[in-house]
C-alpha positions in Angstrom: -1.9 2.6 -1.7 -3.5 0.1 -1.0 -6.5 0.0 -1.2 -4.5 -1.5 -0.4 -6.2 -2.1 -1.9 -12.4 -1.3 -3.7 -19.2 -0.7 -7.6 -19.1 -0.4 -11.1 -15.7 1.0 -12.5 -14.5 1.2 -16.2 -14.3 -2.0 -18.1 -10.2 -0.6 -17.8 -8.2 0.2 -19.6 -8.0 0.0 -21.9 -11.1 0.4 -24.6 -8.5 1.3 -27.6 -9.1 3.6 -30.2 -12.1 5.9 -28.8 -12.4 9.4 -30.3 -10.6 12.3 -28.6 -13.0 15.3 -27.3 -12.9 18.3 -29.5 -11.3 21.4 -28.8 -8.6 22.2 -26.3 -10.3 19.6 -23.8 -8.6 16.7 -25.7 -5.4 18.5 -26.7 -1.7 18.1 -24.8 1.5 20.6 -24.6 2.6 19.4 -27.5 6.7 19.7 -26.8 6.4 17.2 -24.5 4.1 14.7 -26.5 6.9 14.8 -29.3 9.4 14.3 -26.9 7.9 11.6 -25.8 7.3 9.7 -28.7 10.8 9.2 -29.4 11.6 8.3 -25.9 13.9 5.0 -25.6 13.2 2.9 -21.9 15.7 4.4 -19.6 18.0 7.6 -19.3 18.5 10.1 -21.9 16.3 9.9 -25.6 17.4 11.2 -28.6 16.1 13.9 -28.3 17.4 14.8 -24.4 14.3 13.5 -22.9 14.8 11.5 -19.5 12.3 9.0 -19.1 12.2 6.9 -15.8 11.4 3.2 -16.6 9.0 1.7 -13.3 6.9 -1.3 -12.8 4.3 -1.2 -9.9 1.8 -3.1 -11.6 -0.4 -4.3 -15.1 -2.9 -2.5 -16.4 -4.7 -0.6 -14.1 -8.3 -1.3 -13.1 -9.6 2.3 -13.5 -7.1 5.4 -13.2 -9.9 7.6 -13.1 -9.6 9.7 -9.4 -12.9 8.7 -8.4 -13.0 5.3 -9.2 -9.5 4.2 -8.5 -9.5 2.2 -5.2 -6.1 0.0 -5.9 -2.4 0.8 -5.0 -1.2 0.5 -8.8 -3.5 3.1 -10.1 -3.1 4.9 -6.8 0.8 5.6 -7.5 -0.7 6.3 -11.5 -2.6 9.1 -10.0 -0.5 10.7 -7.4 1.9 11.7 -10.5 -0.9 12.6 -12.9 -2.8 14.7 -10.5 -2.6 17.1 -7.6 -5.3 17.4 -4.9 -5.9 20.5 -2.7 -3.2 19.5 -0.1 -0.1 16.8 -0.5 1.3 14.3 1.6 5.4 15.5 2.1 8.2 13.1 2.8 8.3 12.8 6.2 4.2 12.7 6.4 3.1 16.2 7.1 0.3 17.6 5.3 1.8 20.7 2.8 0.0 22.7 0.1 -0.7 20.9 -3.4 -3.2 23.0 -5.4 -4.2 25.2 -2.6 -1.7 27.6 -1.6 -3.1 27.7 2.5 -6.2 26.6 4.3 -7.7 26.8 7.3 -10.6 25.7 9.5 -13.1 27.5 11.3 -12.9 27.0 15.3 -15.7 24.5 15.6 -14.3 22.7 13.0 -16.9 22.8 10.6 -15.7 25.0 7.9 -13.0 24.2 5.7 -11.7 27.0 3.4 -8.9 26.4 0.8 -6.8 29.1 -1.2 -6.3 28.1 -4.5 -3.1 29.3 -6.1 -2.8 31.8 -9.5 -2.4 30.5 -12.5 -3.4 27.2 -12.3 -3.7 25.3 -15.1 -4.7 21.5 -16.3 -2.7 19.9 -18.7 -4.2 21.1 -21.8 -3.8 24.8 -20.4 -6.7 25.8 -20.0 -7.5 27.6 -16.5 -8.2 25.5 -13.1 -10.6 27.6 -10.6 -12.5 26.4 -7.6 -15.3 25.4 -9.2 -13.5 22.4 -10.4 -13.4 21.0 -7.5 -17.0 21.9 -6.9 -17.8 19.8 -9.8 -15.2 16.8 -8.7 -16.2 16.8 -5.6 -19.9 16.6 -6.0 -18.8 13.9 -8.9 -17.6 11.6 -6.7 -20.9 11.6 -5.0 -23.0 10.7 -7.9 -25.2 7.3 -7.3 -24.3 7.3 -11.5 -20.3 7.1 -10.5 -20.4 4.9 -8.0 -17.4 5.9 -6.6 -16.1 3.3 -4.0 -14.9 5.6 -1.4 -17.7 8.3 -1.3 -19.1 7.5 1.7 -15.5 7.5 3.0 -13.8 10.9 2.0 -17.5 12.8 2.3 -19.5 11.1 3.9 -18.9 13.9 6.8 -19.8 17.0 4.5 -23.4 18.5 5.0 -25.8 17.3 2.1 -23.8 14.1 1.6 -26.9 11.5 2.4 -28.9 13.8 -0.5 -26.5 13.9 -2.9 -25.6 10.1 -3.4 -29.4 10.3 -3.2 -28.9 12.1 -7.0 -29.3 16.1 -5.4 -25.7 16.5 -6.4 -26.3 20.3 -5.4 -26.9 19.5 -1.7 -23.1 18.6 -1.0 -22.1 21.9 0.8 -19.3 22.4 -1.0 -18.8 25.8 -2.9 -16.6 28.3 -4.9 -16.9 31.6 -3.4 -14.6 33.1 -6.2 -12.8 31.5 -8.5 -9.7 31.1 -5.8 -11.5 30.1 -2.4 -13.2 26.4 -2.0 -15.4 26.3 0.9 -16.1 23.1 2.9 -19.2 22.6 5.7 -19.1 19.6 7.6 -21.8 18.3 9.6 -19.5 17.2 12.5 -15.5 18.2 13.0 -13.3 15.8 11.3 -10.2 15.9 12.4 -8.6 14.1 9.4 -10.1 15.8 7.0 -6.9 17.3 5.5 -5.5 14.2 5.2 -9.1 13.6 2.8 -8.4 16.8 0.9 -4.8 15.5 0.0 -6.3 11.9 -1.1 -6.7 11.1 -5.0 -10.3 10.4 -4.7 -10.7 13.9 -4.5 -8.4 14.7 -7.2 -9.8 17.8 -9.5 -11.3 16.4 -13.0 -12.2 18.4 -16.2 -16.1 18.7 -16.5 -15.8 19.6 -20.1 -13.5 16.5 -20.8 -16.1 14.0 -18.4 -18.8 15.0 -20.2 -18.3 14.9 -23.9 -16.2 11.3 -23.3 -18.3 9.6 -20.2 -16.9 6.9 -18.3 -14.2 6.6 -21.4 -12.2 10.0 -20.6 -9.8 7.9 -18.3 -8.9 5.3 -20.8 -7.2 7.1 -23.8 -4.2 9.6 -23.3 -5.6 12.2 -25.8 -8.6 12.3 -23.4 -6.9 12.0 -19.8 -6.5 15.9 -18.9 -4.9 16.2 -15.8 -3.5 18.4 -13.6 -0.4 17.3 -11.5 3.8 17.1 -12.7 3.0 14.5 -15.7 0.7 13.8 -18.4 0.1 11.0 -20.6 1.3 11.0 -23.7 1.2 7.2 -25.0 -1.0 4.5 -23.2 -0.6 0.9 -24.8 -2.5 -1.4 -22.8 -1.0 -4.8 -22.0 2.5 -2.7 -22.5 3.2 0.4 -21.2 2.0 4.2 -20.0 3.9 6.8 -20.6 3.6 10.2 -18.8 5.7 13.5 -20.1 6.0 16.4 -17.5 3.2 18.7 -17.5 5.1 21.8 -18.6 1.4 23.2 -17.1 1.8 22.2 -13.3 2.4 25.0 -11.2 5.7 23.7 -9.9 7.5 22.3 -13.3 10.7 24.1 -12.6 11.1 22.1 -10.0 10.2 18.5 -12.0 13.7 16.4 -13.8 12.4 14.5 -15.9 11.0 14.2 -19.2 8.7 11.5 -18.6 7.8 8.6 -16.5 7.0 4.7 -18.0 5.0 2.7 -16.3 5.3 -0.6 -17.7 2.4 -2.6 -17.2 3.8 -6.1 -16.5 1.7 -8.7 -14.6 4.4 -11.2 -14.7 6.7 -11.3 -11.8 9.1 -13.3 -13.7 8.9 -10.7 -16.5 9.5 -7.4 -14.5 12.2 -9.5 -12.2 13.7 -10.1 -16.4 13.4 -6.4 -16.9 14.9 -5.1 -13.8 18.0 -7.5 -14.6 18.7 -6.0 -18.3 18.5 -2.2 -17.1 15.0 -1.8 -19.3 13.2 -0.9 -16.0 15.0 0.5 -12.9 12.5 0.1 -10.0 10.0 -3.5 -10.2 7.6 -3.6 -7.4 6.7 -7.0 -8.3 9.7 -9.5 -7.3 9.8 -13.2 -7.9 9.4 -14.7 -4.1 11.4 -17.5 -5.2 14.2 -14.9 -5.7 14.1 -13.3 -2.5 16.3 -15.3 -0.4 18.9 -14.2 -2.4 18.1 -10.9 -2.6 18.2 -10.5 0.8 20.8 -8.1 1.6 21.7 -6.3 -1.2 21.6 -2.6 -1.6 19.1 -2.6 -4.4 16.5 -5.2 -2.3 14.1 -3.2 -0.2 11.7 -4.1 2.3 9.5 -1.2 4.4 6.4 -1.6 6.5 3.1 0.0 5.4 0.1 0.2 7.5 -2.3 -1.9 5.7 -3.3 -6.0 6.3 -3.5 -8.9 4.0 -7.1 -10.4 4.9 -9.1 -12.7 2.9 -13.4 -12.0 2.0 -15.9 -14.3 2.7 -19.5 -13.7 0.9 -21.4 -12.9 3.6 -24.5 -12.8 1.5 -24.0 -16.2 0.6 -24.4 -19.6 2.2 -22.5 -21.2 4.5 -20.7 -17.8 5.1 -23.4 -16.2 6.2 -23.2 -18.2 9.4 -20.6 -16.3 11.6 -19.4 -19.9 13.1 -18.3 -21.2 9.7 -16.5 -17.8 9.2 -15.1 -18.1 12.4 -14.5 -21.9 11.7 -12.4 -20.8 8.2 -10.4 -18.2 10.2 -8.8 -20.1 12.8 -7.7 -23.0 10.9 -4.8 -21.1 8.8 -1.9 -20.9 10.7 -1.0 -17.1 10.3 3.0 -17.9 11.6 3.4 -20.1 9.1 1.6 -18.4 6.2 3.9 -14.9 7.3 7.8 -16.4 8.1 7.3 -19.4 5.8 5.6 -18.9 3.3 5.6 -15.5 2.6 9.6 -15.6 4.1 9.4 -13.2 6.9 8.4 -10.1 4.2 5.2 -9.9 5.8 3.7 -10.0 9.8 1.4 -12.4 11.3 -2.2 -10.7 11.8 -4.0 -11.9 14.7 -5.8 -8.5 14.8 -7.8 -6.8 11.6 -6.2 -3.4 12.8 -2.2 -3.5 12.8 0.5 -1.5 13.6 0.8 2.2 12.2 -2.5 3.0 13.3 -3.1 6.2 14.9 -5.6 6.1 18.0 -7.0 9.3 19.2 -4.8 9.9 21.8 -1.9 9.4 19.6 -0.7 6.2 20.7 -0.8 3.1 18.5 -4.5 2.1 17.6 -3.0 -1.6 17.9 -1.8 -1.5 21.9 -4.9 -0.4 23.0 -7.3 -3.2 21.0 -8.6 -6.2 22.7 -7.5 -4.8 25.9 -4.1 -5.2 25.0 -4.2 -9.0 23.6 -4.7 -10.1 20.1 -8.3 -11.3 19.2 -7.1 -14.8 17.6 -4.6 -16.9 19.8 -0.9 -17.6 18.2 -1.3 -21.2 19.5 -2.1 -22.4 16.6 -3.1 -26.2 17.4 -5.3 -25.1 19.5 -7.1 -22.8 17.4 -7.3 -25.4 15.1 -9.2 -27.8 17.4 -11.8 -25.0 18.0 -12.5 -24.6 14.4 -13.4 -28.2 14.1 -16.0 -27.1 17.1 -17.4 -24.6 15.3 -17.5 -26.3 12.1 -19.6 -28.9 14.0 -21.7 -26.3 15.7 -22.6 -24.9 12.5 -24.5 -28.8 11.0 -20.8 -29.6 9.5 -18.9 -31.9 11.8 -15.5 -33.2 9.9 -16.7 -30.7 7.2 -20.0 -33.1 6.1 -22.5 -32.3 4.0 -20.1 -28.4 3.6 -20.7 -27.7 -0.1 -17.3 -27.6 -2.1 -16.0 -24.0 -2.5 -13.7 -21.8 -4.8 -10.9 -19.2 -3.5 -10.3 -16.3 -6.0 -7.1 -14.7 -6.2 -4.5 -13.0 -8.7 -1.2 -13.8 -9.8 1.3 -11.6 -8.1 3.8 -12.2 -5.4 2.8 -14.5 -2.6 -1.1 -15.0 -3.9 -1.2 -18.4 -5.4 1.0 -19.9 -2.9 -1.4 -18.9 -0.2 -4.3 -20.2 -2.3 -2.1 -23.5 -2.0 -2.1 -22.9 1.0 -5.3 -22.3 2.3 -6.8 -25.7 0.3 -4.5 -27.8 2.4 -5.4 -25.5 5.7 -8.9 -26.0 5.2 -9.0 -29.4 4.0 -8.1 -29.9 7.4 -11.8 -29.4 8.8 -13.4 -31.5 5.8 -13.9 -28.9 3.5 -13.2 -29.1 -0.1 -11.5 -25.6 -1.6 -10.9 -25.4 -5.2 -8.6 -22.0 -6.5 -9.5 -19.8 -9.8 -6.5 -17.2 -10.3 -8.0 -14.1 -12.2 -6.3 -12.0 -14.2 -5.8 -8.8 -12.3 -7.8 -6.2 -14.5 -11.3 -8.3 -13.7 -10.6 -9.3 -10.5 -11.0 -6.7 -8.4 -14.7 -5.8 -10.4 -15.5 -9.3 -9.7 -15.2 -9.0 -5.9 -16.9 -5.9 -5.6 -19.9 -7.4 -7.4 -19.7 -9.5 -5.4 -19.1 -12.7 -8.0 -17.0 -15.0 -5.5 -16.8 -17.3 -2.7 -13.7 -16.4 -0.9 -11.3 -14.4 -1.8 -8.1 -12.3 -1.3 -8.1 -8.7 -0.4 -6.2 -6.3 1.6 -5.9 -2.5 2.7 -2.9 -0.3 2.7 -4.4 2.4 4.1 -4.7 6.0 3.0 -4.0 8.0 6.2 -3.1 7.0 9.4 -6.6 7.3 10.7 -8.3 3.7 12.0 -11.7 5.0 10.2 -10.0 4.6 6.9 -9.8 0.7 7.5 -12.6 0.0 9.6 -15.0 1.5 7.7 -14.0 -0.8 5.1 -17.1 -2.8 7.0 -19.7 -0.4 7.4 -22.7 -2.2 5.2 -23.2 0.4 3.0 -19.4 1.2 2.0 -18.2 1.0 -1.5 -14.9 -1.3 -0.5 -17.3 -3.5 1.6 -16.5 -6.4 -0.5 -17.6 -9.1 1.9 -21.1 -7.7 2.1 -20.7 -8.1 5.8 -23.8 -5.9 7.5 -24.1 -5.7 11.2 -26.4 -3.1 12.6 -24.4 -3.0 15.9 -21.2 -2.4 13.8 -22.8 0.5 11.8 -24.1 2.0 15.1 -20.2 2.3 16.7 -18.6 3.4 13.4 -21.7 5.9 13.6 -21.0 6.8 17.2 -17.1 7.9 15.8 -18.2 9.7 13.0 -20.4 12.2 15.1 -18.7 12.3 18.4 -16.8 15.5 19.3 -15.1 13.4 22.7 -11.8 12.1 21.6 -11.8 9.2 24.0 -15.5 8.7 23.3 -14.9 8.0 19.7 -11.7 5.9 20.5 -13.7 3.7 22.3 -16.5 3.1 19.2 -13.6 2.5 17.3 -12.6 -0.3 19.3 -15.8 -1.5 20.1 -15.8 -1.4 16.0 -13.2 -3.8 15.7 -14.6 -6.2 18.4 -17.6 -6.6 16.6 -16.0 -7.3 13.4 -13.6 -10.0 15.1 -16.0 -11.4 16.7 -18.3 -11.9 13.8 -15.5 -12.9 11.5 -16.2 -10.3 9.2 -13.0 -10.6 7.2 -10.3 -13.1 7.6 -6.7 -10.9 8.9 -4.0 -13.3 7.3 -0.9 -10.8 7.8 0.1 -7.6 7.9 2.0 -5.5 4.9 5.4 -4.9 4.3 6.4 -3.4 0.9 9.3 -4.8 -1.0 11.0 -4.0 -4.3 14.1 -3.9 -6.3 15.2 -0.4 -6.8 18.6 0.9 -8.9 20.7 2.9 -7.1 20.9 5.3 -10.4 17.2 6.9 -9.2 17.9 9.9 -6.9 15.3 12.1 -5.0 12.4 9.6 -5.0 10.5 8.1 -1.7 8.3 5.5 -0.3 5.3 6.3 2.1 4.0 4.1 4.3 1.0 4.4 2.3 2.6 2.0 -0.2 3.4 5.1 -2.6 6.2 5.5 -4.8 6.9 9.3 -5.4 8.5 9.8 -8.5 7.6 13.2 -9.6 10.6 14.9 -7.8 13.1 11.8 -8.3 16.2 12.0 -11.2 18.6 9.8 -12.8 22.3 9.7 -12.0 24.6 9.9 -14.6 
């Protein structure tokens, strides 16, 4: 995901040592946690377990469904849980916990067939009103989820329930097998929402007796999807054993996945080299030029761009001119083919490609009129960001207070922080760069606690409302702060509309706005690349930036 890439989420991962829940909540199949225990890295245990060894990130911020709004835990999730619906290989939507859906014909009503026999991982029984409870969970002011407003902020009742009337979301269980859905205005994605981890099922019983610390022991995580976890060692490793439990086990290989939590590119790049792990999604960019080419050295686009938040609630980037100003000083060629060696695409629009406009044709042809917002003639962008520097009461960058760029450590981030001092020094300005460690960083933008800093989306579906309402002012993810009445009213105007070229246009109109306002700072736009072994058979990569283990195996 990434989410790509994001309000109040658990101090992570990793509070060690907290009490299990009582009962069956907090209990495991216990074949596979002894199984497990024993497991070596890679290939077959000791005692015939096969455990895949992976590196996608460190330690999660969250991996709790509703709070998760980063890529890392986002591939955590997809194999620990199962939503309603799936996303299948080639992108279609295809039953996950629900059996069949279908919508009524104004597109209001959303009914969903659960499946017998479900179960979560601790056996006991899954029903409907599970995701009742979920759902209306992730719309609790107390959660704070980051994407409420996003996945249901089209479902009758939502304004009231994140007003704390939980019981106002129309969502019900007519029996235990049938979860109903009303929306206040057809949403033509909204399958796409029901197959989205957000809206991943979570035990009540298990939420309640552990709060906000259920998500950050294995005895405690009760789940539903192919795996479990059986051993979480923060700062190492998660382990997941295969939910003997899911609904479709038969069709699950192996014993257990390892996510090895290494922040490190170095490290995993180490790992991947010695056979420990077999896939590393972080690689060393200094290794890359020589990677290029080989059979184990993947790169794939993902609709998603690299863009940098400004604090809009704080001064000087509150004034639209500096923003503007900080924007068209980098040179976005240079940062993409040099820098980042050609793995990633110049932005000189927020939206890139992969985009889905309503008509079907690429969101991205259509915007501006068919040219890009910021010019590719770079010295002459530059030029008109001394201008606007000037324009603001900062000519040649006087009297501009000194400001700090926050970042993490992981593939081309630091060098772009490098980067971006020298780029802005350029107009006067003095930029100073503060690498976080990744399990505070993202908290630390969403609260808000920063100057400038790097973000990004991968998106979720290939809807342009998954991205642009990353902008709306009351949005979870809205990390920037950035609130523009005029902004809110188009993205309001595409929420409601039942005209499919009527809401096409408000999304456009959307992205004007934000462009023209420098909302956010479009830097470049994703690829994905990794090391992969040629030994793992049956997995894929979506242009969601997923990894999908769960049916994958490991060649003799």
């Amino acid at each position: 995901m990434k989410k790509r890439v994001l309000a109040l989420l658990l101090a992570v991962t990793m509070v060690v040592g907290l009490t299990a829940c009582g009962g069956g909540a907090g209990s495991q199949p216990t074949e596979n946690t002894e199984n497990s225990e024993n497991a070596e890295a890679v290939g077959e245990t000791s005692t015939g377990g096969k455990i895949l060894s992976v590196q996608v990130g460190p330690d999660p911020e969250t991996i709790d469904p509703a709070l998760n709004s980063a890529v890392d835990g986002g591939n955590m999730l997809l194999h620990s849980f199962e939503c309603l619906l799936t996303v299948a290989e080639d992108g279609t939507l295809a039953p996950g916990q629900a059996e069949s859906w279908e919508t009524s014909e104004d597109g209001l009503t959303w009914t969903f067939h659960l499946r017998d026999g479900l179960k979560w991982s601790d056996g006991s029984d899954l029903t409907a009103n599970d995701f009742v409870y979920s759902w209306k969970r992730v719309c609790d002011p107390m959660v704070a989820a980051p994407y409420a407003e996003t996945v249901l902020g089209m479902v009758v009742g939502f304004e009231e329930a994140t007003g704390g009337n939980l019981d106002a979301l129309q969502v019900e269980a007519t029996d235990d097998h049938t979860f109903v859905v009303t929306l206040s205005s057809p949403c033509s994605y909204f399958g796409s929402l029901a197959a989205f981890a957000t809206l991943s099922p979570v035990q009540q019983a298990t939420v309640e007796a552990n709060g906000d610390a259920w998500a950050t022991e294995a005895n405690t995580y009760i789940c539903n999807g192919p795996f479990y976890i059986s051993e979480w060692v923060p700062g190492s490793h998660i382990l997941m054993s295969k939910n003997t439990n899911y609904w479709n086990a038969d069709a699950i290989k192996l014993d257990g996945i390892k996510w090895n939590l290494i922040e490190d590119s170095n490290a995993s790049y180490s790992a991947y080299q010695t056979g420990e792990v077999l896939m590393i999604k972080d690689v060393p960019t200094e290794e890359i030029p020589s990677l290029s080419g080989n059979g184990d050295f993947f790169v794939d686009p993902i609709i998603g761009t690299y863009y940098l938040s400004l604090n809009t609630a704080r001064a000087p980037f509150d004034d639209a001119n500096v923003r503007k100003a900080l924007s068209l000083a980098i040179d976005r060629e240079y940062v993409a083919n040099t820098l980042m060696q050609g793995t990633y695409s110049p932005a000189y629009n927020f939206m890139g490609p992969g985009w889905v406009d309503t008509d079907g044709s690429q969101f991205i042809n259509n915007s501006n009129g068919g040219q890009t917002y910021i010019s590719e003639d770079y010295e002459a962008n530059l030029e008109e960001a001394k201008q606007l520097l000037a324009d603001a009461g900062y000519p040649d960058g006087e009297g501009f207070p000194s400001i700090v760029y926050s970042t993490n450590d992981a593939g081309y981030h630091k060098v772009v922080a490098e980067y971006l001092q020298e780029a802005w020094a350029q107009l006067g300005i003095d930029c100073q760069v503060d690498v976080v460690e990744w399990a505070s960083f993202t908290p630390m933008r969403r609260n808000g606690d920063y100057d400038a800093s790097r973000n990004g989306w991968v998106g979720d579906y290939s809807d342009p409302s998954n991205m642009l309402d990353l902008l709306y002012s009351t949005n979870g993810n809205n990390d920037g702060k950035f609130s523009n009445a005029e902004y809110d009213a188009a993205m309001d105007v595409s929420r409601n509309t039942l005209d499919a070229a009527e809401r096409s246009e408000a999304l456009h109109e959307a992205e004007d706005i934000l462009m023209e306002e420098a909302a956010c700072i479009p830097v470049a736009y994703y690829n994905d690349f990794w090391l992969q072994s040629d030994k793992i058979t049956g997995s894929w990569h979506s242009p969601y930036g997923y990894w999908y283990f769960m049916y994958a195996d490991i060649a003799e």
